[in-house]
py3Dmol code that shows the C-alpha trace and the ligand (Angstrom):
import py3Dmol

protein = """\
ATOM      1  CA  UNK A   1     -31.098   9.892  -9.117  1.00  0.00           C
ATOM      2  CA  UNK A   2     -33.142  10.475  -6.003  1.00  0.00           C
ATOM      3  CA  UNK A   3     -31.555  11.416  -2.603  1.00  0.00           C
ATOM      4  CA  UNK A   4     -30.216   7.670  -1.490  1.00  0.00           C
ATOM      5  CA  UNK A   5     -30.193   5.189  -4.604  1.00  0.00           C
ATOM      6  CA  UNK A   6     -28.929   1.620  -4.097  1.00  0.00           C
ATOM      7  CA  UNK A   7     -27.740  -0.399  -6.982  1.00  0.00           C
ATOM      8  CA  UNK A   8     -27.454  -4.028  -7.281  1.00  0.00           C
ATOM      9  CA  UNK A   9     -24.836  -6.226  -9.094  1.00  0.00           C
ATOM     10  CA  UNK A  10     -24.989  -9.503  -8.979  1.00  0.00           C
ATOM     11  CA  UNK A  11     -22.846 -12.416 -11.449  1.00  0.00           C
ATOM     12  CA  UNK A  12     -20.919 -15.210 -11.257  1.00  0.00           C
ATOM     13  CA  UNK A  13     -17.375 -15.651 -10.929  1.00  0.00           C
ATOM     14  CA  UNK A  14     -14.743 -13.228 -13.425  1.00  0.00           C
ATOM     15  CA  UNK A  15     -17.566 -11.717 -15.247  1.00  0.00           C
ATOM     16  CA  UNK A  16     -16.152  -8.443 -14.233  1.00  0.00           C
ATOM     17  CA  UNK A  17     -18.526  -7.233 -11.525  1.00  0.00           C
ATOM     18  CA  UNK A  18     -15.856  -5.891  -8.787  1.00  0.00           C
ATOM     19  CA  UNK A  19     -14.191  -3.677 -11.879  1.00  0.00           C
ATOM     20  CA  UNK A  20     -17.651  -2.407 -12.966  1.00  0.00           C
ATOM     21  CA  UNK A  21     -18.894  -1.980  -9.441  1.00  0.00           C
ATOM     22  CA  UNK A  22     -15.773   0.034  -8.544  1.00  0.00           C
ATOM     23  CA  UNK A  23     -15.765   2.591 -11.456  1.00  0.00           C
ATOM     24  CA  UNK A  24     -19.010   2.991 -11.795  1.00  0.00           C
ATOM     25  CA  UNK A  25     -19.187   3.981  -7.974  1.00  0.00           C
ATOM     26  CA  UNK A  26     -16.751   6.174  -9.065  1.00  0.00           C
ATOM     27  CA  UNK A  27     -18.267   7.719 -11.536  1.00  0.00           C
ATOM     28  CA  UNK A  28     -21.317   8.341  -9.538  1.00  0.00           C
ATOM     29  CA  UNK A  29     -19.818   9.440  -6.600  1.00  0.00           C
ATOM     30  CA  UNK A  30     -21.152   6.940  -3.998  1.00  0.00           C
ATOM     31  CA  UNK A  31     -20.093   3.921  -2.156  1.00  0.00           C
ATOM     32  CA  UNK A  32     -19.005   0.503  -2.582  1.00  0.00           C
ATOM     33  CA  UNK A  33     -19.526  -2.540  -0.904  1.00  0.00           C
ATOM     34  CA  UNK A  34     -17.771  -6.136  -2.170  1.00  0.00           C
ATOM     35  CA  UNK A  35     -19.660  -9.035  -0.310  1.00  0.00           C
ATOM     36  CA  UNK A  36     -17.761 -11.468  -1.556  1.00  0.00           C
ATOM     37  CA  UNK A  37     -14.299  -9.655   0.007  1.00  0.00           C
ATOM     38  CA  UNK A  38     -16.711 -10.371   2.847  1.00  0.00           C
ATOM     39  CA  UNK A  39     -16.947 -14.469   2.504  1.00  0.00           C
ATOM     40  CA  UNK A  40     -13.514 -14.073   1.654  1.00  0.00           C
ATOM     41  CA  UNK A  41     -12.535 -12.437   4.844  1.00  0.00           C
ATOM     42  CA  UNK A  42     -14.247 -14.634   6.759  1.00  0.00           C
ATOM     43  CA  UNK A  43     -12.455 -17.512   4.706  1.00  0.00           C
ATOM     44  CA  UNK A  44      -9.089 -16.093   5.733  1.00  0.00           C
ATOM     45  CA  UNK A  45      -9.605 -15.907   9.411  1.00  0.00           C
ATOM     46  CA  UNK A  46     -10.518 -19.615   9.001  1.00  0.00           C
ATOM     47  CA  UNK A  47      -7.808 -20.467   7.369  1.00  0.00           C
ATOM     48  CA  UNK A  48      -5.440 -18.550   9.771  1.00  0.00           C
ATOM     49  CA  UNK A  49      -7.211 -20.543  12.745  1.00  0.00           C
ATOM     50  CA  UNK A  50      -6.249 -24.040  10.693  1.00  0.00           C
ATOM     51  CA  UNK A  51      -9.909 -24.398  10.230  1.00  0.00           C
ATOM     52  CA  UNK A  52     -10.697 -26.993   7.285  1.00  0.00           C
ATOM     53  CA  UNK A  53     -13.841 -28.865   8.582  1.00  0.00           C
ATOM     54  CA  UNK A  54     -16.895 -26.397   7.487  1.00  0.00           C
ATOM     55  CA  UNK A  55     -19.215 -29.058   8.784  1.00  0.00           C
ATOM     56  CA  UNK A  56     -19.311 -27.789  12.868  1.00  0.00           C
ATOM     57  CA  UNK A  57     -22.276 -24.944  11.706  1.00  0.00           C
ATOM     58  CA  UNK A  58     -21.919 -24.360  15.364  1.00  0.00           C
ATOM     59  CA  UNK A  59     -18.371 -23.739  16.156  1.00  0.00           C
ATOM     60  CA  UNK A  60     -17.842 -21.599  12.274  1.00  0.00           C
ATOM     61  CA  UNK A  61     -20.609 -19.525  13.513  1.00  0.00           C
ATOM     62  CA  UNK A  62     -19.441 -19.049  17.030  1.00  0.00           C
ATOM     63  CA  UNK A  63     -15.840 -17.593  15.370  1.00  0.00           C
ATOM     64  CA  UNK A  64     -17.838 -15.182  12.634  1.00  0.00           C
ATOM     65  CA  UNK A  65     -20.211 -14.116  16.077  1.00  0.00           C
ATOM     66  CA  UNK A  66     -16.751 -13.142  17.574  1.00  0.00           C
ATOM     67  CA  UNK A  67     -14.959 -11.243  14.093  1.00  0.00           C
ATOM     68  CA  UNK A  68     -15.338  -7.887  12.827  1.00  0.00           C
ATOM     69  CA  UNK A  69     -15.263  -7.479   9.233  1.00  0.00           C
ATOM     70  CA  UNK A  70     -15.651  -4.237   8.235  1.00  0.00           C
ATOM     71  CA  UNK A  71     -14.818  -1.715   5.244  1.00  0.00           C
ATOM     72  CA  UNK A  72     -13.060   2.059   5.368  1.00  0.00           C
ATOM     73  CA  UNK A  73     -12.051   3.758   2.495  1.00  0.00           C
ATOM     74  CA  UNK A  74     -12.496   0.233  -0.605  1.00  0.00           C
ATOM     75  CA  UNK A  75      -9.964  -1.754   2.326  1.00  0.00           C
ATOM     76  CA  UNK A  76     -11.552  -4.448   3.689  1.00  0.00           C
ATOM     77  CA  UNK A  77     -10.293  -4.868   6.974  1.00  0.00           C
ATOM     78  CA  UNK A  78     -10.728  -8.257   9.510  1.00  0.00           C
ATOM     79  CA  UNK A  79     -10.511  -7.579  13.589  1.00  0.00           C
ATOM     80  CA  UNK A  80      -9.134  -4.278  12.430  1.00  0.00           C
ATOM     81  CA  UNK A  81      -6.141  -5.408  10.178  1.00  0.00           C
ATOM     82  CA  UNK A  82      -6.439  -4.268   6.855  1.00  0.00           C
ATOM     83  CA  UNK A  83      -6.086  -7.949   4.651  1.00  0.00           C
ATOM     84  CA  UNK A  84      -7.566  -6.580   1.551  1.00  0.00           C
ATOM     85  CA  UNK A  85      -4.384  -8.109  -0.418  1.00  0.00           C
ATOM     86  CA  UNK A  86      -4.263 -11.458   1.501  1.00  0.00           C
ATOM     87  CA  UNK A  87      -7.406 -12.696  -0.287  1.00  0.00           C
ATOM     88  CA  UNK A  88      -7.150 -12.671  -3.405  1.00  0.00           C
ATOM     89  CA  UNK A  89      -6.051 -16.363  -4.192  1.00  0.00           C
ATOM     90  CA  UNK A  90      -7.535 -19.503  -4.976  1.00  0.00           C
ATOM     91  CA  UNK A  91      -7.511 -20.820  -1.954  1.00  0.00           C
ATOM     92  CA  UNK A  92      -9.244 -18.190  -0.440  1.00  0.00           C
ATOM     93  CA  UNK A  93     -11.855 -17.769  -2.734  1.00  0.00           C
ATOM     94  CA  UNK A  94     -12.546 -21.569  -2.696  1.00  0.00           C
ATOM     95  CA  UNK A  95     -12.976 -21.963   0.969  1.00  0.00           C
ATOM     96  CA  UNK A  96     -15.075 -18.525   0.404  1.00  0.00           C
ATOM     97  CA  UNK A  97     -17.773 -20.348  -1.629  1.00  0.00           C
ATOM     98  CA  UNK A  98     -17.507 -23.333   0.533  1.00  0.00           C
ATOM     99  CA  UNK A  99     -18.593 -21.434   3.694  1.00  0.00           C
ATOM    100  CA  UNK A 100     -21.034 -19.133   1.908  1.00  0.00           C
ATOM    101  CA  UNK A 101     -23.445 -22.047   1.370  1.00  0.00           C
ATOM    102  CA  UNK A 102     -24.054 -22.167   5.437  1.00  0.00           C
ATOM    103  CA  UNK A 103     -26.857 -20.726   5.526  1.00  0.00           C
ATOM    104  CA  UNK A 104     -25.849 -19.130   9.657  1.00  0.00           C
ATOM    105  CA  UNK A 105     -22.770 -17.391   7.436  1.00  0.00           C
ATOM    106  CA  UNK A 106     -25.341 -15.879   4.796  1.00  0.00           C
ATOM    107  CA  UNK A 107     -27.618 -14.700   7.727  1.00  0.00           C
ATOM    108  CA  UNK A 108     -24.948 -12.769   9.763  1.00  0.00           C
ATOM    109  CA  UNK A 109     -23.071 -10.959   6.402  1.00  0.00           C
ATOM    110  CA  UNK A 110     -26.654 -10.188   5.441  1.00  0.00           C
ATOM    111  CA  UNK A 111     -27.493  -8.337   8.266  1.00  0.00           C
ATOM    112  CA  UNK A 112     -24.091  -6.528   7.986  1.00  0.00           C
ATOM    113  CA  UNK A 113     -24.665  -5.365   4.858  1.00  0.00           C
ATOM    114  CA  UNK A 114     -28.520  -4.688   5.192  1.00  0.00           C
ATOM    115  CA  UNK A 115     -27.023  -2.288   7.890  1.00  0.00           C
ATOM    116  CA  UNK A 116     -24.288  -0.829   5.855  1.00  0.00           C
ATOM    117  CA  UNK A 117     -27.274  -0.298   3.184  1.00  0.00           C
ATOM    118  CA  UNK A 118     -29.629   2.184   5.025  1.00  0.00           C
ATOM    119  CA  UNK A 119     -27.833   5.274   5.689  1.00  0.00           C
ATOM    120  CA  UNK A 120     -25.816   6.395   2.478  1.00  0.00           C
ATOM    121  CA  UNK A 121     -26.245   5.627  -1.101  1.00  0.00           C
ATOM    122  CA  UNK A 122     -24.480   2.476  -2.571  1.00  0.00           C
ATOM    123  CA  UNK A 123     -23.286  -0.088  -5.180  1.00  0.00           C
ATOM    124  CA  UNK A 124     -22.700  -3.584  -3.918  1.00  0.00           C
ATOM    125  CA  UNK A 125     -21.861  -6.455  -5.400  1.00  0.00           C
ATOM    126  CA  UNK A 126     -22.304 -10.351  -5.156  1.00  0.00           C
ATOM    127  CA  UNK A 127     -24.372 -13.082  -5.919  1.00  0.00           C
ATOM    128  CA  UNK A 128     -27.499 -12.657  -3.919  1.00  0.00           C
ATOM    129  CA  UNK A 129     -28.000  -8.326  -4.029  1.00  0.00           C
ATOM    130  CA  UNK A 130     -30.964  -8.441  -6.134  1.00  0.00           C
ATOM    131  CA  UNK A 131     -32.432 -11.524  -4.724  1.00  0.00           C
ATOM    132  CA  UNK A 132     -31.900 -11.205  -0.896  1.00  0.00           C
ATOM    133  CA  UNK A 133     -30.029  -8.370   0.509  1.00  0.00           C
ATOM    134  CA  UNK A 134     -31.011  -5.392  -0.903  1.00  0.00           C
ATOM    135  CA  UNK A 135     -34.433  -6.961  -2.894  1.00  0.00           C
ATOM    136  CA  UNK A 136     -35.699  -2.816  -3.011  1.00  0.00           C
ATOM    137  CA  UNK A 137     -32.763  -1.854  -4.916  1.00  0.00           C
ATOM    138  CA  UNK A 138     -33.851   0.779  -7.480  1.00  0.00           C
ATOM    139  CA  UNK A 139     -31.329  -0.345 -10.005  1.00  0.00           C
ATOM    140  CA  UNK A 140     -30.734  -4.277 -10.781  1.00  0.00           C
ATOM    141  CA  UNK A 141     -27.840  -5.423 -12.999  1.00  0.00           C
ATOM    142  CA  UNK A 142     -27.397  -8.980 -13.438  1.00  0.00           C
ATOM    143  CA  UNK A 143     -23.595  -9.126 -15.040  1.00  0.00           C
ATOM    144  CA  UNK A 144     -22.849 -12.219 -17.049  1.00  0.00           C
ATOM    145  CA  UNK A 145     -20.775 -13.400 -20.033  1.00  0.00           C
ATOM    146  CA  UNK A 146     -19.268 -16.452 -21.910  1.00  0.00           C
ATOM    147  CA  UNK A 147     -17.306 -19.107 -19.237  1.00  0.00           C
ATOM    148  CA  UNK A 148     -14.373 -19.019 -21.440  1.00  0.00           C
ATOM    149  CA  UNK A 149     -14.386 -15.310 -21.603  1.00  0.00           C
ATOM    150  CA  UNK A 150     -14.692 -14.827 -17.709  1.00  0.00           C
ATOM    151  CA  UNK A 151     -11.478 -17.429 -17.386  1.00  0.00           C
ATOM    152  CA  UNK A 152      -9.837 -15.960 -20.007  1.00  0.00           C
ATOM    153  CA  UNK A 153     -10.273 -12.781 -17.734  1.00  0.00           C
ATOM    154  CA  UNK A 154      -9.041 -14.328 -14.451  1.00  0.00           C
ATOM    155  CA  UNK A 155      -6.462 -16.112 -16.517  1.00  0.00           C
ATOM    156  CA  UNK A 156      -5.219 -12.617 -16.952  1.00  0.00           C
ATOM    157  CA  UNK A 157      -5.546 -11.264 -13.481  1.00  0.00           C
ATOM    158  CA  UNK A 158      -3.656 -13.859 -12.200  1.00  0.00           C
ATOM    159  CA  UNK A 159      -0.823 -13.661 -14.212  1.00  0.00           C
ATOM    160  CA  UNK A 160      -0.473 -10.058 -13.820  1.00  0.00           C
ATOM    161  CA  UNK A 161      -0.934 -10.607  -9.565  1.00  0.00           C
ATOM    162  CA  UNK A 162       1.750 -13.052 -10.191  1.00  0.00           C
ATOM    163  CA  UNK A 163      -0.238 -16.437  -9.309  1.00  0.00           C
ATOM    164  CA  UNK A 164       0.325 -17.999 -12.631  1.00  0.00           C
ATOM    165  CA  UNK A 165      -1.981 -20.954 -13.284  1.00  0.00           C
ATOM    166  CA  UNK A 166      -2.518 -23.189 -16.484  1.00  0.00           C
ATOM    167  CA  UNK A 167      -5.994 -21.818 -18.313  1.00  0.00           C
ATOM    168  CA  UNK A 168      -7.303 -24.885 -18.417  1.00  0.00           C
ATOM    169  CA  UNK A 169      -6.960 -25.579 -14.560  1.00  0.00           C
ATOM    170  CA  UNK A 170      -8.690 -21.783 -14.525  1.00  0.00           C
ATOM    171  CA  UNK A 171     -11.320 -22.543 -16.520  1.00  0.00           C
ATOM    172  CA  UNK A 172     -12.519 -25.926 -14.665  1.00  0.00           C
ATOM    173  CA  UNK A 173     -12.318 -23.517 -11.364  1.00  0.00           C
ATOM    174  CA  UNK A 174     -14.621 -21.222 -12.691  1.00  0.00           C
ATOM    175  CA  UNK A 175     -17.141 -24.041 -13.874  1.00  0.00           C
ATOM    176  CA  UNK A 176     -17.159 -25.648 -10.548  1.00  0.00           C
ATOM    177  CA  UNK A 177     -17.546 -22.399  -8.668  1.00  0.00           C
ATOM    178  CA  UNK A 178     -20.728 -21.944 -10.905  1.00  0.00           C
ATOM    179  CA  UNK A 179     -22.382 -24.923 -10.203  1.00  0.00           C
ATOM    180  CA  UNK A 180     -21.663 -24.649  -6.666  1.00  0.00           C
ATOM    181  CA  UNK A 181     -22.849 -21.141  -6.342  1.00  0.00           C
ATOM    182  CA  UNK A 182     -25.802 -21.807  -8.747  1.00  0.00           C
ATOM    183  CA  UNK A 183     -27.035 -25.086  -7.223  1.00  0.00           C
ATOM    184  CA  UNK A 184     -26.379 -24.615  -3.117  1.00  0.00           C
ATOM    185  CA  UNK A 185     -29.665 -24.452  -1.383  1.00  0.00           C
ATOM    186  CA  UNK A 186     -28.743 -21.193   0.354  1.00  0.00           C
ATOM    187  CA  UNK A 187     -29.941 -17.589  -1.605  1.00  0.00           C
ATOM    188  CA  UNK A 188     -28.299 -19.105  -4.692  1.00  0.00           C
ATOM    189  CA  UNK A 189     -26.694 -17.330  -7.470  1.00  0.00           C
ATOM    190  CA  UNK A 190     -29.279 -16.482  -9.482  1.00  0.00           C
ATOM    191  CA  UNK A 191     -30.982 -13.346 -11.732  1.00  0.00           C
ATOM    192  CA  UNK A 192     -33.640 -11.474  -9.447  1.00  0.00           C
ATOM    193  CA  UNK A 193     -36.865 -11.269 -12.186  1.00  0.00           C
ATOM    194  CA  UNK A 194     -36.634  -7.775 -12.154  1.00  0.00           C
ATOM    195  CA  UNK A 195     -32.693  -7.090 -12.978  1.00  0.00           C
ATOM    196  CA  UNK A 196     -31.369  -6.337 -16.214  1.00  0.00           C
ATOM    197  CA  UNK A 197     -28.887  -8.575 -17.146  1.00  0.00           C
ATOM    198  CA  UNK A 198     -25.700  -7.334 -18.985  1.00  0.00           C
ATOM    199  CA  UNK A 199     -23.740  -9.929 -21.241  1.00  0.00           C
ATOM    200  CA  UNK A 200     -20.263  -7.941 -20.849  1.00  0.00           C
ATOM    201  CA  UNK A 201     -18.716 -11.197 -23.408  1.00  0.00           C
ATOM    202  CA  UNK A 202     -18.328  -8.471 -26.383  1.00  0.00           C
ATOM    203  CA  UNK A 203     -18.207  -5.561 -24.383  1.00  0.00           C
ATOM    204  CA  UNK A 204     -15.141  -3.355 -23.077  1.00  0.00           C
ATOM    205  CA  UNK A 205     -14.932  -2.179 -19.275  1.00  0.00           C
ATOM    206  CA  UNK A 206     -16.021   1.633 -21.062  1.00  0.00           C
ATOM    207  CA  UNK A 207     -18.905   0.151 -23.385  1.00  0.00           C
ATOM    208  CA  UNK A 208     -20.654  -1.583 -19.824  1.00  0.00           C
ATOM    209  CA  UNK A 209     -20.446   1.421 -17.750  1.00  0.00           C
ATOM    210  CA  UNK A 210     -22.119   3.881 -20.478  1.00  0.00           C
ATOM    211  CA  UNK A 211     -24.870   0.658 -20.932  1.00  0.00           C
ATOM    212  CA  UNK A 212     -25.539   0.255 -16.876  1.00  0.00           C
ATOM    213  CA  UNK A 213     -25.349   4.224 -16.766  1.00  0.00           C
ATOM    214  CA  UNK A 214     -27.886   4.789 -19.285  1.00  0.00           C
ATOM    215  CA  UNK A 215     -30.043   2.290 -18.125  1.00  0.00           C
ATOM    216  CA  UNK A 216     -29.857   4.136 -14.481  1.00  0.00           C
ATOM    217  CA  UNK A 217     -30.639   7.835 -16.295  1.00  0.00           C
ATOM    218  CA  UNK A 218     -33.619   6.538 -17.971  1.00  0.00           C
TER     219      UNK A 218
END
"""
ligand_1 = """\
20
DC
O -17.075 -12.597 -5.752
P -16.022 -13.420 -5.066
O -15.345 -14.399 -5.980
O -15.046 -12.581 -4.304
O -16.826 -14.307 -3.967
C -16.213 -15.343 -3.267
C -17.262 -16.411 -2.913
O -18.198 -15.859 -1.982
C -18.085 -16.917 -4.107
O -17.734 -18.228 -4.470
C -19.501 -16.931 -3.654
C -19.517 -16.254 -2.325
N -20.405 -15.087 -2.296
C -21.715 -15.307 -1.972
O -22.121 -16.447 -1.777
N -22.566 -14.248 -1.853
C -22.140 -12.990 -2.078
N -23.001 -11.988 -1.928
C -20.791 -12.759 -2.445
C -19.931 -13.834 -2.563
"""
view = py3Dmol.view(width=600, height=400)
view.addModel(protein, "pdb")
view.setStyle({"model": 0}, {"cartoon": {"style": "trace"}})
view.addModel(ligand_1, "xyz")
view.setStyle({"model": 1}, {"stick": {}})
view.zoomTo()
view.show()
């Protein structure tokens, strides 16, 4: 790898991106930045403020003008409290996709993590990497696998957080969440022409990380 190297993973919902971000970052050595922990933060702070009507563009931006969302040490942390286990849930991550299709919201966690992006070598994660924020990335994944693999997956996860829900109600989350993410008109999800996209359906956690890191040494 040259001196800085940015990599780009981008996927939709419980195809395992956050785990293979993390321990690949790991296993290079180098940062990691969750976007969506971003949305999600900004989600939270709405939904401590009783917010529910996304529609005022003006007034949501005014409140993400006045937060600070900000990382130390893979914690994200909101006007300096560390809420990196408050958002987690459902809720959250529903109001999280609702507010990430305003395109002011995009803008102003873009420019965050443009900033974030030009001193130090990193891995970060979402749904518009490739496409938007870091579009020079040397290295491209596009993460993907079967819908009723990925909720099987979060099925999991949330059982072992404790938030118990019925697959099937898991399952019909995580096929509304992709059409929504897929179809808003704002930097939607989608596979930047020149990423390499990794079907993780068959694969173990191990089996992608050897793929992604010989595709990265070649
Ligand atoms: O990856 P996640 O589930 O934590 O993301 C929560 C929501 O945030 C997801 O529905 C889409 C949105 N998101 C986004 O629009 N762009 C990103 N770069 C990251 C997340």
């Amino acid at each position: 790898m040259t001196n800085k190297t940015l990599i780009a993973i981008d996927g939709p919902s419980g195809a395992g991106k956050s785990t293979i971000a993390k321990a690949l970052a790991k296993e290079l050595n180098i940062s990691y930045v969750d976007t969506g922990a971003m949305y999600r933060a900004f989600a939270f702070k709405l939904k401590e403020l009783g917010k529910t009507d996304y529609t005022n563009v003006s007034e949501i931006t005014e409140i993400l003008s006045e937060s600070d969302i900000s990382f130390e040490g893979g914690k994200i942390f909101l006007d300096g409290v560390d809420i990196s286990d408050k958002i987690r849930t459902e809720e959250i991550g529903s109001i999280a996709s609702q507010i990430s299709s305003i395109s002011e919201v995009r803008e102003h966690l873009v420019a965050i993590q443009q900033n974030m992006s030009k001193v130090i070598s990193m891995i970060m994660d979402g749904r518009d990497i490739g496409t938007v924020v870091l579009p020079d990335a040397e290295h491209k994944f596009y993460i993907n696998a079967d819908v009723n693999t990925r909720a099987e997956r979060r099925y999991l996860q949330l059982k072992e957080s404790g938030n118990e829900e019925k697959y099937e109600i898991v399952l019909k989350k995580i096929i509304e969440r992709d059409h929504d993410d897929m179809t808003r008109e704002a930097s939607p999800l989608k596979k930047a022409d020149d990423a390499i996209e990794i079907d993780t359906t068959f694969l173990s956690l191990e089996e992608t990380i050897n793929k992604i890191i010989s595709y990265i040494k070649e």
